[in-house]
KEVOMAR-688991 format. One line per field, with one value per residue (C-alpha): residue in three letters; x, y, z. Coordinates in steps of 0.25 Angstrom, whole numbers, plus 5000, padded with zeros to 4 digits. Each point is the difference from the previous one (the first is absolute). Layout:
N
rest	(ALA/...)
east	(X/...)
north	(Y/...)
up	(Z/...)
This chain:
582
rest	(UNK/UNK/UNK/UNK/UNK/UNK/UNK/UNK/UNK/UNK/UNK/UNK/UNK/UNK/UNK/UNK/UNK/UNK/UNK/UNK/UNK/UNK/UNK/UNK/UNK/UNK/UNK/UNK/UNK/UNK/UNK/UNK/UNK/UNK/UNK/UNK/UNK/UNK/UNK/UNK/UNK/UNK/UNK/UNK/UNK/UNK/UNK/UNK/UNK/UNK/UNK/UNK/UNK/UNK/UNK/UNK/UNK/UNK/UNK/UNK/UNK/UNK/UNK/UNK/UNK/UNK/UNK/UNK/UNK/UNK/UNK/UNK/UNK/UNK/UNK/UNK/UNK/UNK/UNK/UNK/UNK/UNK/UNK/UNK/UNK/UNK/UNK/UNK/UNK/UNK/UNK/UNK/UNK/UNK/UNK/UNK/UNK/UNK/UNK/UNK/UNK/UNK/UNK/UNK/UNK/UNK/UNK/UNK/UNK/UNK/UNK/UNK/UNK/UNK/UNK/UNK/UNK/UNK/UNK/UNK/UNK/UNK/UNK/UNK/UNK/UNK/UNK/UNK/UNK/UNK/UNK/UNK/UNK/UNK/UNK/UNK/UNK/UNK/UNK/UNK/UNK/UNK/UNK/UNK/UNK/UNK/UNK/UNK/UNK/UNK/UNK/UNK/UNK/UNK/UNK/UNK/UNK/UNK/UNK/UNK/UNK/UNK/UNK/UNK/UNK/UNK/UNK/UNK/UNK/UNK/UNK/UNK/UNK/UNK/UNK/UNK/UNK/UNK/UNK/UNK/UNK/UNK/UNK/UNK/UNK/UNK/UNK/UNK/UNK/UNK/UNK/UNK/UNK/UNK/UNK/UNK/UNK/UNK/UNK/UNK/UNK/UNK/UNK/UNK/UNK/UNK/UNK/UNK/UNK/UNK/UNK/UNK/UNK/UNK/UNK/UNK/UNK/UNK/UNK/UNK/UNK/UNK/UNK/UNK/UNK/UNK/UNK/UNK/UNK/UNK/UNK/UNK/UNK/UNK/UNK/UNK/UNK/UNK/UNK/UNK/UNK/UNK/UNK/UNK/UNK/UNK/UNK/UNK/UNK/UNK/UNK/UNK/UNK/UNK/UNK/UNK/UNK/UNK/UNK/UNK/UNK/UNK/UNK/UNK/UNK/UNK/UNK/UNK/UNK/UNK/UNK/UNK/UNK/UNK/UNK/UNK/UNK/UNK/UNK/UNK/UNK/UNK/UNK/UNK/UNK/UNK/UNK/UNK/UNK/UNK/UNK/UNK/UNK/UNK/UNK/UNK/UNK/UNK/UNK/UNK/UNK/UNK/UNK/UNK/UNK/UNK/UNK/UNK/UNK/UNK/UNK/UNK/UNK/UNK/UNK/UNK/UNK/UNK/UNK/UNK/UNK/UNK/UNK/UNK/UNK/UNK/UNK/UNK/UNK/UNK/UNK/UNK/UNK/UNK/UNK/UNK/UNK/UNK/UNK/UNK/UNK/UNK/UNK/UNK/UNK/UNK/UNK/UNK/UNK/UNK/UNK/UNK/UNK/UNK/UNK/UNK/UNK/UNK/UNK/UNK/UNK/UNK/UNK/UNK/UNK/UNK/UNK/UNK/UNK/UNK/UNK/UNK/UNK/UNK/UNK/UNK/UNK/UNK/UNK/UNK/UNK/UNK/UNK/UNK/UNK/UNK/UNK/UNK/UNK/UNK/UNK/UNK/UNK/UNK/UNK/UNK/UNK/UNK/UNK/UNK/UNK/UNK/UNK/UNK/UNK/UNK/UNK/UNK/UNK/UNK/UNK/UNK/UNK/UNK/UNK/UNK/UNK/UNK/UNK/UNK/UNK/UNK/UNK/UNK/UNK/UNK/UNK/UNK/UNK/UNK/UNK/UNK/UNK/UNK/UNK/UNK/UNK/UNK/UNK/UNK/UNK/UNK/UNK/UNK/UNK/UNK/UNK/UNK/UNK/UNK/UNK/UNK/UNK/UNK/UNK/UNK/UNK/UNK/UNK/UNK/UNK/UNK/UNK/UNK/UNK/UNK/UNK/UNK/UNK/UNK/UNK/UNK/UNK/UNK/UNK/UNK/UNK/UNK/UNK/UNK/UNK/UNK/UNK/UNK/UNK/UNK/UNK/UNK/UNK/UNK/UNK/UNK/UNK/UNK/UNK/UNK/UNK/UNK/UNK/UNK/UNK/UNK/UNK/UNK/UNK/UNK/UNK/UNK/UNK/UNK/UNK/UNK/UNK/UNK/UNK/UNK/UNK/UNK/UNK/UNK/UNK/UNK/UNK/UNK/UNK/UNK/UNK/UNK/UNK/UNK/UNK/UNK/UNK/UNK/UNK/UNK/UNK/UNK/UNK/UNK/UNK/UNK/UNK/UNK/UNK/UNK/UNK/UNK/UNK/UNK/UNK/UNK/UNK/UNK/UNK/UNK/UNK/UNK/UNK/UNK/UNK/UNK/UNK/UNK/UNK/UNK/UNK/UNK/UNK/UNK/UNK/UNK/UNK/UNK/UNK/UNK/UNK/UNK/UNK/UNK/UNK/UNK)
east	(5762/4990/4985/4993/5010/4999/4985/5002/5011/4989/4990/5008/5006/4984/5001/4987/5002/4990/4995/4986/4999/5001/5008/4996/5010/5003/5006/5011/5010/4998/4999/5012/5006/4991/5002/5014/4994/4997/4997/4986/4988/4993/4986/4995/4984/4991/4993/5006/4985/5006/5013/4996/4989/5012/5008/4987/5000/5014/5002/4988/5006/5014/5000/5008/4999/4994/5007/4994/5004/4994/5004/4994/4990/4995/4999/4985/5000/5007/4990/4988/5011/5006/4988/4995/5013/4998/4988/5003/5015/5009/5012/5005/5012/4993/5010/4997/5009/4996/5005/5011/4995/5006/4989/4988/4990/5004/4991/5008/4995/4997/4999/4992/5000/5004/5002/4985/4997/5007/4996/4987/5004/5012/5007/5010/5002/5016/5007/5014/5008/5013/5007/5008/4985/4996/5007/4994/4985/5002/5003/4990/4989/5001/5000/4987/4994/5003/4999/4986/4988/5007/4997/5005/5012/5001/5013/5001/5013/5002/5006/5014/5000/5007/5012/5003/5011/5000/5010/5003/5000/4987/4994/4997/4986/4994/4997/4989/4991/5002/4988/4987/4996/5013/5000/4988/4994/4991/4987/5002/5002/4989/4991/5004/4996/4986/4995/5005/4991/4988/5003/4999/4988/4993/4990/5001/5011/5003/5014/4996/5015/5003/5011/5009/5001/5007/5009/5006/5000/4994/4991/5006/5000/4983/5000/5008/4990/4987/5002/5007/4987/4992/4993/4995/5006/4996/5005/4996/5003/5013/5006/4996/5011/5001/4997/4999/4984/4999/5004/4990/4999/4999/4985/5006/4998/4989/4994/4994/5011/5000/4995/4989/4987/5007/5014/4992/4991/5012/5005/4986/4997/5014/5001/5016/5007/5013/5006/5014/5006/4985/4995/4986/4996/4989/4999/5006/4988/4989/5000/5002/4988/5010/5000/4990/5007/4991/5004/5001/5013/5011/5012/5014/5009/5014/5007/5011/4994/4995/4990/4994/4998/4988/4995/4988/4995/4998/5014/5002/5015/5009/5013/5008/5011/5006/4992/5009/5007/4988/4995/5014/4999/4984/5006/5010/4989/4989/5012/5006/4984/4991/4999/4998/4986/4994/4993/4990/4996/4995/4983/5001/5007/4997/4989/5005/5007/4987/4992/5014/4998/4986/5002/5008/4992/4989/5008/5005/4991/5006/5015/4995/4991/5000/4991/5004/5007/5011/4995/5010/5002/5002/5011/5005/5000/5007/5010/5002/5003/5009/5008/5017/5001/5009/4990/4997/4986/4999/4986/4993/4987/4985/4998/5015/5003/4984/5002/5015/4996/4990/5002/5016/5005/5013/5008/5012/5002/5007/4999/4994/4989/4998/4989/5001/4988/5006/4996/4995/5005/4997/5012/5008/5002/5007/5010/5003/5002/5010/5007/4997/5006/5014/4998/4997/5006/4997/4985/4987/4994/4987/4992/4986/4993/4987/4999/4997/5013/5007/4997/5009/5014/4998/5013/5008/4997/5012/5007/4996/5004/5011/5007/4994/4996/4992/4987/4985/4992/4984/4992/4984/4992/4986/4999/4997/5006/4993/5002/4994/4989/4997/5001/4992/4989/5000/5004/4988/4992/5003/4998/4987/4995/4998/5005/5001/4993/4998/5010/5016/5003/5015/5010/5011/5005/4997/5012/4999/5004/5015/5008/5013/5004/5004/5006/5009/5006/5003/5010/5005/4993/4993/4986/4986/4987/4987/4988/4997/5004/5007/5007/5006/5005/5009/5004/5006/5008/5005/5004/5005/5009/5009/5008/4997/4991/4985/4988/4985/4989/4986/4988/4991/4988/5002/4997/4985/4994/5009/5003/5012/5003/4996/4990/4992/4999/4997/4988/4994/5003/4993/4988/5001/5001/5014/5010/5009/5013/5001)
north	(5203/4991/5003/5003/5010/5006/5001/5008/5010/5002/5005/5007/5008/5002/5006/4990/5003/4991/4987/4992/4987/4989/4986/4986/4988/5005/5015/4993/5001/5015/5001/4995/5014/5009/4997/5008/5010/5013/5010/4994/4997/4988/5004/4986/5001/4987/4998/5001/5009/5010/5000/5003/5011/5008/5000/5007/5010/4999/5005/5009/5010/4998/5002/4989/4984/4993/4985/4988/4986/4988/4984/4991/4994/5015/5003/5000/5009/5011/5001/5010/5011/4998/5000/5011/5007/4996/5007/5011/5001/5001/4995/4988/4990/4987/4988/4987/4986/4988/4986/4996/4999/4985/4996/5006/4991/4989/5007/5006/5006/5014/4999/5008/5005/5015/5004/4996/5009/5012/5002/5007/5010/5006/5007/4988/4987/4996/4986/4999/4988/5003/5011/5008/5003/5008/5015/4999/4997/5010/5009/4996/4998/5016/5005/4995/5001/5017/5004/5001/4994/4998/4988/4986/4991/4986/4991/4987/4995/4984/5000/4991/5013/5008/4992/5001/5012/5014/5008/5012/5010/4996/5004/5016/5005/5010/5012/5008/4987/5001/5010/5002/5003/4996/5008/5010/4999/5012/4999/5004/5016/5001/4993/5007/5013/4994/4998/5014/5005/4993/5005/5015/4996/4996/5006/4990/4992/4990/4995/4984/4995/4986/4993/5001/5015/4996/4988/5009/5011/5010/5009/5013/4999/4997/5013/5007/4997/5001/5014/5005/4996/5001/4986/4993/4987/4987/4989/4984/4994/4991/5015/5009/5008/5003/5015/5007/4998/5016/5005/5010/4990/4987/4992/4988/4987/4996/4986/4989/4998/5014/5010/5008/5005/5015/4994/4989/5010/5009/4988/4998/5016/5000/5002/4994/4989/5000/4986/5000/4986/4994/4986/5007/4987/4997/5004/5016/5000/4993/4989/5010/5009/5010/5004/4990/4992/5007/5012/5014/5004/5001/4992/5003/4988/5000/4986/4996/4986/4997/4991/5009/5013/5000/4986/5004/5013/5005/5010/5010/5002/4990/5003/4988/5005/5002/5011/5008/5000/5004/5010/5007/5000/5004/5012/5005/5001/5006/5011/5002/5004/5005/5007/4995/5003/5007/4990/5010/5005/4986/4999/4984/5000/5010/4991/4987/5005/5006/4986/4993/5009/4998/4984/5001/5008/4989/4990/5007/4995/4987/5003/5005/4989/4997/4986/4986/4992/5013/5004/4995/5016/5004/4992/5004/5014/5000/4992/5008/5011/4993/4992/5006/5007/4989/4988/4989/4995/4984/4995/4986/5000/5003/5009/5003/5004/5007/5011/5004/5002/5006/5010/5001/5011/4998/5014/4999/4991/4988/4985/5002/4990/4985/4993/4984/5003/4993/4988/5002/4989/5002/5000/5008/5013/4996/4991/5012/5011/4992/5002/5014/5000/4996/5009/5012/4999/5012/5001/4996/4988/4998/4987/5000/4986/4992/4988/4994/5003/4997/4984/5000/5006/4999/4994/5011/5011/4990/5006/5012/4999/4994/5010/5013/5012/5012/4990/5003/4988/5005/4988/5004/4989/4997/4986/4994/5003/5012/5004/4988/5000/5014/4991/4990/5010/5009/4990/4990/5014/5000/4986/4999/5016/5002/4997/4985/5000/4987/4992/5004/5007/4997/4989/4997/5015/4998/4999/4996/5011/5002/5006/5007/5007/4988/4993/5013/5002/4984/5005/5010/5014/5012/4997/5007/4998/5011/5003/5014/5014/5004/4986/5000/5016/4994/4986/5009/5011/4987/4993/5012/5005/4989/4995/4985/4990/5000/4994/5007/4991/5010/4994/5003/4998/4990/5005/4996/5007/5013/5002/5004/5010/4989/5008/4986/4998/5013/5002/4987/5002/5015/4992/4990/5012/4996/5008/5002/5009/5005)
up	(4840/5007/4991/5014/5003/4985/5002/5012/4996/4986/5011/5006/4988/4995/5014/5006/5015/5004/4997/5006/5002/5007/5000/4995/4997/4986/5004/5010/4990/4997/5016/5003/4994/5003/5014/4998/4991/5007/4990/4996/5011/4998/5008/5005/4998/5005/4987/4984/4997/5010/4995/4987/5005/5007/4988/4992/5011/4999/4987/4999/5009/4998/4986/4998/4996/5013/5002/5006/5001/5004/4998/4993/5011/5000/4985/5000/5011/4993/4991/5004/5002/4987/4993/5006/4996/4985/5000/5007/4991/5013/4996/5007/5001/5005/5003/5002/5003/4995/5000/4991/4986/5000/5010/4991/4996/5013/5010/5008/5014/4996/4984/4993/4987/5003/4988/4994/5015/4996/4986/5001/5011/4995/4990/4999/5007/4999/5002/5004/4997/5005/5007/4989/4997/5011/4997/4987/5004/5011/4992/4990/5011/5005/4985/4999/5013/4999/4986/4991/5007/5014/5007/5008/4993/5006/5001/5003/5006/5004/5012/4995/4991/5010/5002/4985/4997/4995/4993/5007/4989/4995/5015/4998/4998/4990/5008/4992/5004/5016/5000/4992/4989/4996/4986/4995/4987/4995/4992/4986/4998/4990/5010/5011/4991/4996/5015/5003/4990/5005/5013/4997/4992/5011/5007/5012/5000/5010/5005/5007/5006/5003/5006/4989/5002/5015/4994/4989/5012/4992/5010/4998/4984/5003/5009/4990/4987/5010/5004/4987/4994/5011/4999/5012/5004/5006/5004/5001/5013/4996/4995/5014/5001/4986/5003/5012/5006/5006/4988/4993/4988/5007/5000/5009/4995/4990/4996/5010/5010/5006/4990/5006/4993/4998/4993/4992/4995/4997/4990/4994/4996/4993/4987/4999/5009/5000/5006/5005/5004/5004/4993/5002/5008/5006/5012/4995/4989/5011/4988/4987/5004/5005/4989/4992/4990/4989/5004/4991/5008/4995/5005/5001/5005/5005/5005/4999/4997/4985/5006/5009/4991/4995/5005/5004/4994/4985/5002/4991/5003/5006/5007/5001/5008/5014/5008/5005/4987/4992/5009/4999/4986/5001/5009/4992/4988/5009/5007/4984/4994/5011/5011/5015/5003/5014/5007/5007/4987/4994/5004/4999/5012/5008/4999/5003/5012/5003/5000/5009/5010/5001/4997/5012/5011/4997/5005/5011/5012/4996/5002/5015/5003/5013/4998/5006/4993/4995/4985/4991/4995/5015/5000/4987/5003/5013/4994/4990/5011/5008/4992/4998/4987/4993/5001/4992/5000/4997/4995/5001/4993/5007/5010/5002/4984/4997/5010/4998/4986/5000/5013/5003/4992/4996/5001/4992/4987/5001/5005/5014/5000/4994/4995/4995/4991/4987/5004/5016/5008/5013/5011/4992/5010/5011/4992/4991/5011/5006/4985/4999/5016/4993/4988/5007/5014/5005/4996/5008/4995/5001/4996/4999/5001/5002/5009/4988/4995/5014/4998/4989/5006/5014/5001/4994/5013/5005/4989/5004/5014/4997/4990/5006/4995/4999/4994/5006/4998/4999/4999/4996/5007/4995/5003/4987/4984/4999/4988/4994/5010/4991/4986/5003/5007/4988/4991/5002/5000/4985/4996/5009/4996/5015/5014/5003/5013/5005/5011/4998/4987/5004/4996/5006/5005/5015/5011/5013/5011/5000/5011/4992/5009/5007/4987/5000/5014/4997/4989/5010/4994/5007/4996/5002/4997/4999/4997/5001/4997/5013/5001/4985/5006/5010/4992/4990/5007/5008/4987/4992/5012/4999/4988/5003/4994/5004/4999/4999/4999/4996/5000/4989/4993/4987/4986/5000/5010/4999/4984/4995/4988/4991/4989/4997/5015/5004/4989/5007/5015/4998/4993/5013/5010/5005/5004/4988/4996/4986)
């Protein structure tokens, strides 16, 4: 058979029901068939960045490999999403066509060296030569992309490639690969053993989950060790959803990007810190003072990546492994040697939930603010109210990530919000609830952006428009890059040891006024627009009683002058007298 053909039949058979993209003069050739093959849809986006955001959200919440393609002209395009991907280890199949190989080097329009592109961002970067090739780098390419550390394999396909032939025996997929993680590996058993026994050792033992706990789709195996042993458990902000938020052992999130003083100072009385599927970045440790990197605790770290256990801690028992793997072999030593213990009768946390309860009657006031412009919490709270039970919340970074994190409780444990926080690029929500709209059909998409990240996929609410879908666009508008207005506010505080004072302190973080609203009804959506309490009461039962695409724009303080639960900010804003959430 023709190799465009081939490659579509491969897809299909690694059951990939949809594909974003868009065309350029190199993907003709794979076109021309496609046009007559109905059993994948190719999702035209108006930017390659998008495409390759909606497969992340893609693949994040369907549990399967997400698929984008773009052509050569667009090659550079793709890759913010796939490097975002890479870091975050969501699987991807990234395609790219290409000039033929026999004009390289003759500066050909559109030549660029994609291969020299691709290598850093992925797991592997792939050059076919002629068609018999394709079944086997397809094949090879979802091996990769599902199994070990997960993550984004690239192929490149010249375009003349796609008249070459294929045999038809050779077109069949490996069907373990068509979902991830394709295979499990658990820790070592003698490992396993050794981190059980400093668990019952401890006196206050922590469980910290990061995002691999949600890839490897390990939630109930977390919930099962948590309450056996009666250890409470938080999360970082990439792994909310992890375990259930109104739970009796849950402390939320901890670190800078959402933890609060009650679940951070949870992590720093522990005695034991049990990481599951976390790099312990940055932004989970508030830059490794949470804990400190000379730190007396001790560490237990499972990840299924080599590289990431123990990077950055003094651990005292690795587990190099699949998590759900491991914990089911941790469960079934904890069930065979000791007995499940009685939550209530356990002073730590009778405790702990003691200090949430009080942590969240303090903060109270805020979530029924009723001051102008909305309080980002009243927002967050109501939403939380309002929003259908199968939900899936999609972060940009700022004000639209910091408060979902911190303050939306996520009630049963699973993927049910996104956060881009691997790498952080802005523009990344509303691409990637259009993804999530086609892995999760009948959910309620909701994407949370700032007008910061507006100006980068503006085009896309055509998209949107166009393909439908139960999508609720809610754009936070505070005129200006607020969360770098915050940076260089406190950020110069350090380097100057006190407020700079004289003239502007900002650089180049200011918008003119923008009418979105406008911008949207000219793509042909329902759109509204407040500013306080009783107006955002009526936008949402508008745009939650219907299952059509909508627009919100909230205006709303930036980062500076209303401090979100960022620990360094928070200490200096309460030093400076401003209002401040932590």
């Amino acid at each position: 058979m023709r190799a465009s053909n081939a490659l579509l039949q491969l897809l299909r058979e690694y059951d990939v029901k949809h594909v974003f993209g868009l065309p350029g003069e190199t993907t003709v050739n794979l076109y021309r068939d496609w046009h007559e093959f109905q059993d994948i849809v190719h999702v035209l986006t108006r930017d390659e960045r998008s495409s390759s955001f909606m497969a992340d959200g893609y693949a994040r919440t369907s549990f399967k490999p997400g698929v984008c393609e773009g052509p050569s002209v667009g090659s550079t395009h793709l890759i913010p999403g796939v490097a975002e991907a890479y870091k975050a280890s969501v699987p991807m199949i990234v395609i790219t066509t290409d000039i033929p190989l026999k004009y390289q080097g003759r500066n050909m329009l559109t030549e660029i060296d994609q291969t020299a592109l691709y290598k850093g961002v992925t797991k592997e970067t792939i050059t076919i030569t002629t068609g018999s090739e394709i079944p086997f780098v397809i094949r090879r390419a979802f091996r990769l992309a599902t199994t070990g550390r997960l993550g984004p394999v690239h192929i490149r396909i010249p375009s003349d490639v796609f008249d070459g032939e294929v045999r038809e025996n050779d077109v069949y997929a490996q069907k373990d690969f068509t979902r991830y993680p394709g295979h499990r590996s658990p820790a070592e058993l003698d490992k396993i053993s050794q981190a059980v026994s400093l668990l019952t050792k401890s006196e206050r033992p922590l469980i910290v989950c990061g995002q691999g706990v949600l890839l490897s789709q390990a939630w109930n195996e977390v919930i099962a060790v948590a309450e056996f042993l009666g250890i409470p458990v938080g999360t970082t902000t990439a792994g909310k959803g992890s375990f259930p938020e109104v739970h009796p052992l849950s402390i939320g999130v901890v670190g800078a990007r959402g933890g609060t003083r009650f679940s951070n100072k949870v992590l720093d009385d522990s005695d034991l810190l049990f990481y599951i599927g976390s790099n312990t970045d940055s932004a989970s440790t508030d830059t490794w003072t949470l804990p400190r990197l000379e730190n007396d605790k001790k560490i237990i770290h499972l990840d299924v990546s080599e590289a990431e256990a123990g990077n950055n801690y003094r651990t005292d028992v690795f587990l190099v492994g699949d998590a759900k793997a491991t914990l089911q072999a941790m469960i079934g030593i904890i069930q065979e040697k000791l007995q499940k213990k009685n939550l209530s009768e356990i002073p730590r946390l009778q405790g702990i939930m003691k200090e949430a309860e009080q942590y969240y009657s303090s903060v109270k006031d805020l979530m029924e603010s009723e001051e102008r412009p909305v309080h980002p919490m009243r927002f967050i709270r109501r939403l939380s109210e309002i929003i259908d039970q199968d939900h899936v919340i999609v972060t940009d970074p700022g004000v639209s990530a910091i408060y979902a994190s911190t303050f939306h409780k996520v009630k049963k444990p699973g993927r049910s919000i996104l956060f881009n926080y691997s790498l952080g690029a802005l523009g990344y929500a509303v691409p990637a609830s259009i993804g999530v709209r086609f892995a999760r059909p009948d959910s309620c998409v909701v994407a949370l952006t700032g007008d910061g990240s507006f100006g980068f996929c503006a085009g896309e609410l055509e998209t949107l428009s166009r393909v439908g879908g139960n999508v609720k666009v809610i754009l936070f508008n505070n005129s200006s890059f607020g969360w770098i207005r915050a940076a260089m506010r406190f950020g110069w505080m350090d380097i100057g040891g006190h407020e700079k004072t004289r003239g502007n302190m900002y650089f180049a973080t200011d918008f003119k006024d923008v009418d979105y609203v406008k911008i949207t009804e000219g793509f042909g959506l329902e759109a509204y627009r407040v500013e306080t309490h009783e107006e955002l009461e009526t936008a949402l039962k508008k745009m939650f009683n219907s299952d059509n695409p909508a627009f919100l724009e909230i205006k709303s303080e930036p980062e500076d002058r209303l401090v979100p639960p960022v620990p360094s900010w928070a200490r200096k804003a309460k030093d400076l007298g401003l209002k401040y959430v932590y």
